[in-house]
C-alpha positions in Angstrom: 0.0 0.0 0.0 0.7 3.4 -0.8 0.8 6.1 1.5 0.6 9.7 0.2 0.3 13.0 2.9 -1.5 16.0 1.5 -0.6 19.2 2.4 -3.4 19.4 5.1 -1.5 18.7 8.6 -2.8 14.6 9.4 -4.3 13.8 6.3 -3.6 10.9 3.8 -4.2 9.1 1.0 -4.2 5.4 0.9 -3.2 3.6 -2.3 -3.3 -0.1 -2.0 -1.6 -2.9 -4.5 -4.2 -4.5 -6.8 -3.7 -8.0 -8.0 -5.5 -8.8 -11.0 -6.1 -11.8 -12.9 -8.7 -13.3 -15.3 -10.6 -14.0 -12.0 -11.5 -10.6 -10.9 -9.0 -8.2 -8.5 -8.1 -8.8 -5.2 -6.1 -5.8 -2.8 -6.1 -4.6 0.7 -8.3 -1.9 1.6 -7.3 -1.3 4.8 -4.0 -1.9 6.8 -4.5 -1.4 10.5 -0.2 -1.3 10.6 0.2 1.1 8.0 -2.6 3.4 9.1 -0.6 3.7 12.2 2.8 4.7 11.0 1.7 7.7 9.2 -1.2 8.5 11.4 0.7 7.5 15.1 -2.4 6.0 16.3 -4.9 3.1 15.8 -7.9 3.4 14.0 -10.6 2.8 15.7 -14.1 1.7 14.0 -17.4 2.7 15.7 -19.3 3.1 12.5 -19.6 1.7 9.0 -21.6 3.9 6.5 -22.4 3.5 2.9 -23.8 5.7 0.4 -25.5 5.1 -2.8 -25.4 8.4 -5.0 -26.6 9.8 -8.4 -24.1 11.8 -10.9 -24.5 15.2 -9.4 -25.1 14.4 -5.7 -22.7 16.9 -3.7 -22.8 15.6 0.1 -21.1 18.0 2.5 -19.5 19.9 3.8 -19.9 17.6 7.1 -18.2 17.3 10.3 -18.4 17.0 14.0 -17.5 18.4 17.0 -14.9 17.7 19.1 -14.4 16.0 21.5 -15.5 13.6 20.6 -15.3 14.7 16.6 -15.6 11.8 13.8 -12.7 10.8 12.3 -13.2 8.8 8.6 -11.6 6.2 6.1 -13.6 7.1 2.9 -13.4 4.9 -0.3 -15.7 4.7 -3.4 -16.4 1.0 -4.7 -18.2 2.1 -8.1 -18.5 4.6 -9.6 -16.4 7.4 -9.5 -16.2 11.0 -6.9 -14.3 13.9 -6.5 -13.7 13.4 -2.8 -12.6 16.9 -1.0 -11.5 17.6 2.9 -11.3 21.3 4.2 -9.4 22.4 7.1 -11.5 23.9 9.6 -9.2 23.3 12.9 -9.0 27.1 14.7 -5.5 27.8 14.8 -4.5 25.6 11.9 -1.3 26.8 9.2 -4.1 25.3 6.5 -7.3 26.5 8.0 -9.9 27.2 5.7 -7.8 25.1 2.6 -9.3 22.0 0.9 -7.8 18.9 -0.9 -9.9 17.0 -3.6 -8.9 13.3 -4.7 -10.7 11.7 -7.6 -11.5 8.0 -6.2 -13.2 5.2 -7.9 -13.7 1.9 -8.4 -10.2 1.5 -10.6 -8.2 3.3 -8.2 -9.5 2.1 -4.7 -8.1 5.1 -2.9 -8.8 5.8 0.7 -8.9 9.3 1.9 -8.4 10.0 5.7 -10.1 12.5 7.6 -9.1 13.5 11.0 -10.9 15.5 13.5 -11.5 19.0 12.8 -11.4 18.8 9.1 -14.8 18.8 7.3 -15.2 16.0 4.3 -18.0 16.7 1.1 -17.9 14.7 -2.1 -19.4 15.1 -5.8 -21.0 11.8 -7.0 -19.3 12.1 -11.1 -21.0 9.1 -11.8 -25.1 7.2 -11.4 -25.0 4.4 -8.7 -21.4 6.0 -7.1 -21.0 3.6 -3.8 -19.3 5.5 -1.6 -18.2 3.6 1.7 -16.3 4.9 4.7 -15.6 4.0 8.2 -16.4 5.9 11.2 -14.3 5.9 14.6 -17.3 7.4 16.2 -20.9 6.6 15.9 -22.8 9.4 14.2 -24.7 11.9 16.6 -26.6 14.6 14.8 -26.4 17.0 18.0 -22.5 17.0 16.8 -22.8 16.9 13.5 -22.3 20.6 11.6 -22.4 21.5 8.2 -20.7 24.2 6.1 -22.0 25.1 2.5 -20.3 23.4 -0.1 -20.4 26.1 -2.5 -18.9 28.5 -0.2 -16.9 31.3 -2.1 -14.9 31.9 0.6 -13.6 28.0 0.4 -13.6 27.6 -3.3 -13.6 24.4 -4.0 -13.1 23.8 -7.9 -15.6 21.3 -8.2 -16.2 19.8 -11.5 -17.2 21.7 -14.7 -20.6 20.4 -16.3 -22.2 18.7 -13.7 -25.4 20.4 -11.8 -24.8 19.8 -8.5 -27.5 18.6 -6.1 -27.9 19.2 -2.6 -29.9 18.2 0.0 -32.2 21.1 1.5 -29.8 20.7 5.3 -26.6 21.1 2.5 -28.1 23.9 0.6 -28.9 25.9 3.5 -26.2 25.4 5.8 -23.7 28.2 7.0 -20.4 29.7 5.2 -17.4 29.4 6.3 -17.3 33.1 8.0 -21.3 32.9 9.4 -19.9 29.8 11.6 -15.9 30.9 12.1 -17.0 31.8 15.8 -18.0 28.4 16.8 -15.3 27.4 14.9 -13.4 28.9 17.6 -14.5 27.4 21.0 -12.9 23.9 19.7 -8.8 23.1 20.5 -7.8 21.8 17.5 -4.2 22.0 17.9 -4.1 18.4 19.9 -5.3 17.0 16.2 -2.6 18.4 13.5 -1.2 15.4 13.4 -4.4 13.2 13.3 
């Protein structure tokens, strides 16, 4: 497995070997071992979610707040998504900056998320299975939202394609309406994971 670190502090990207025969493909989607020598800790699974989504769907900007936060292990099993994370630790050298990955079902990328950095993706195929695992169980009294289309953020999402939102997505706060709540969390304990 491949281990690539973005330029957000505790982020990573998760390549793993494919082996491929007349049979079908076989690789390892998950290494407990190698998450831990470029996270420095153990990932630990509360939650297992999976979504089913149409060309268009734009989930996100999601995340929770900490303690206990959410961390994630997202990977799309068909289809294809441009999978983005943005910075929203207070304090952070990348705060307010996003990363996008293209994963799909060729690739079988993994994209971490830590705490304090808010995950949205853009479903670029029908029937995109998106799958990611959860070290906390999902609590909607933590759960916050930031608009995906936020101009502040800027997230180059993919020309062509009408995104569409849920009604909580569509509506939900910039990036400035929600910077002082933002501000009560530590994230500092969390740059490196």
């Amino acid at each position: 497995m491949t281990v690539t670190q973005l330029d957000i502090p505790g982020t990573w990207v998760f390549t793993p070997k494919q082996f491929s025969d007349d049979r079908g493909t076989f690789f390892e989607w998950f290494q407990d071992s190698t998450f831990v020598e470029a996270a420095g800790h153990s990932f630990t699974l509360a939650q297992a979610n999976c979504s089913i989504s149409s060309k268009g769907t734009l989930r996100g900007i999601h995340f929770a707040d900490d303690p206990p936060g959410q961390r994630k292990y997202v990977s799309c099993f068909t289809g294809e998504i441009f999978d983005v994370i943005v910075d929203l630790r207070n304090g952070s050298p990348t705060f307010g900056k996003w990363h996008g990955e293209i994963l799909n079902a060729e690739n079988h990328k993994a994209m971490s998320i830590p705490n304090g950095v808010g995950h949205a993706f853009m479903a670029l195929e029908d029937n995109s299975t998106v799958v990611y695992l959860c070290d906390q169980r999902y609590d909607p009294s933590n759960e916050r939202e930031i608009n995906p289309l936020d101009p502040e953020i800027g997230i180059s999402w993919p020309n062509g394609i009408t995104p569409l939102l849920s009604t909580k997505d569509a509506v939900a706060p910039l990036l400035l309406e929600i910077s002082e709540q933002l501000s009560q969390f530590d994230f500092n304990h969390l740059y490196s994971g």
